[in-house]
C-alpha positions in Angstrom: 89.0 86.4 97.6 87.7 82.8 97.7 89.1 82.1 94.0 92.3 83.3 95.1 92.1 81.5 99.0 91.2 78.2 96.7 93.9 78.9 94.2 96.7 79.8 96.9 95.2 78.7 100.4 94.1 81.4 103.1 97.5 81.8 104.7 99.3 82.3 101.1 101.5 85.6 100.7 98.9 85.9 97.3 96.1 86.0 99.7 97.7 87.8 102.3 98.3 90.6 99.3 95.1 90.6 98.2 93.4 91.4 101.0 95.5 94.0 101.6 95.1 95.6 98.4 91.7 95.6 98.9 92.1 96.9 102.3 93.8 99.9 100.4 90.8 100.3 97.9 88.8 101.1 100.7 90.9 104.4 101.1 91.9 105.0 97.6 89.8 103.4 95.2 90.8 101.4 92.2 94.5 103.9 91.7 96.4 102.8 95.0 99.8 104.4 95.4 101.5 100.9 96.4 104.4 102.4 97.9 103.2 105.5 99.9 100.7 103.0 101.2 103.1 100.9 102.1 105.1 103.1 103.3 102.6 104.8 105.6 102.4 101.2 107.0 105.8 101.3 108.3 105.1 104.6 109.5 102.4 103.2 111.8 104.4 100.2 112.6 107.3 101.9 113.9 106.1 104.6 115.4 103.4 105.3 118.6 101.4 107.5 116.8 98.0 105.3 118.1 99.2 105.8 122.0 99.7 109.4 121.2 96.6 110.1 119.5 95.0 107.8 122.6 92.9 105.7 119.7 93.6 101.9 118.4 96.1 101.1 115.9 93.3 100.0 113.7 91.4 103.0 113.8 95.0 105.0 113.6 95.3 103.2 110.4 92.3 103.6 109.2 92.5 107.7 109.9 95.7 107.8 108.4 95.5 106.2 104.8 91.7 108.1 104.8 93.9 111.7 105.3 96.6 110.4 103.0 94.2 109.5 100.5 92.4 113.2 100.5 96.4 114.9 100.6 96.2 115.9 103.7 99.0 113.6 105.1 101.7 113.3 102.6 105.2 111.8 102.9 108.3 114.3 102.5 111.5 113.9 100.5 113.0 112.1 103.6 109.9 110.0 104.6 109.2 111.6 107.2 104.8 112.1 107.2 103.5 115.7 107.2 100.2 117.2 107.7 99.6 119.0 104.9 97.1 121.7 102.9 96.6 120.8 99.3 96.8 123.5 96.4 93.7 125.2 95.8 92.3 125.1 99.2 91.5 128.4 101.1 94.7 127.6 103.3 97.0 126.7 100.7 100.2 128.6 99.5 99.5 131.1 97.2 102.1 129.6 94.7 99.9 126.8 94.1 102.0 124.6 96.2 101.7 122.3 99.0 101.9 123.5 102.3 103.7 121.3 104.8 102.2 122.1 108.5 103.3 119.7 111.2 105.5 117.1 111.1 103.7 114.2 112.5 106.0 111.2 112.2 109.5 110.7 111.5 110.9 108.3 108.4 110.6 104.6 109.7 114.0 103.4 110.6 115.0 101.3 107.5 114.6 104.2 105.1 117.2 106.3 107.6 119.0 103.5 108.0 119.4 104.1 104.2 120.5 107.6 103.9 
């Protein structure tokens, strides 16, 4: 971070990016899915899932991308995010499919703004 804060400065979009990136790696290791990341991001942004869960958005955050990262939170076809059961797990489908639970969040509003 300090090569890239000397390189760029501290308030740089470079070092804004790489600390989130390895923000990310925390959750994901060195293989971070970019966009469902990011995506979960606006989720959190745009919704009032920290209020609902009566927690901080940091630690909402946190809890999120950590469930995401294992598959148990996944994001749908429409964007919407999805507690999930992942194949091969004593509660998964017997099809060897995903298992989509509870709808947690809805799509944030520029990607239905899209559709």
């Amino acid at each position: 971070m300090s090569k890239i804060d000397m390189a760029f400065g501290p308030n740089s979009r470079e070092a804004t990016t790489m600390r989130l990136m390895l923000d990310y790696r925390r959750f994901y290791g060195p293989n971070i899915p970019l966009g469902a990341a990011g995506h979960l991001d606006l989720i959190l942004e745009n919704t009032n899932l920290a209020e609902a869960m009566g927690v901080t958005q940091t630690e909402t955050r946190d809890a999120v991308h950590s469930l995401h990262a294992q598959g148990l939170l996944l994001i749908a076809d429409d964007g919407c995010l999805w507690l999930t059961v992942p194949p091969g797990t004593p509660y998964s489908a017997p099809n060897g499919q995903w298992v989509f639970v509870e709808k947690k969040a809805d799509a944030p509003p520029e990607l239905a703004a899209a559709d």
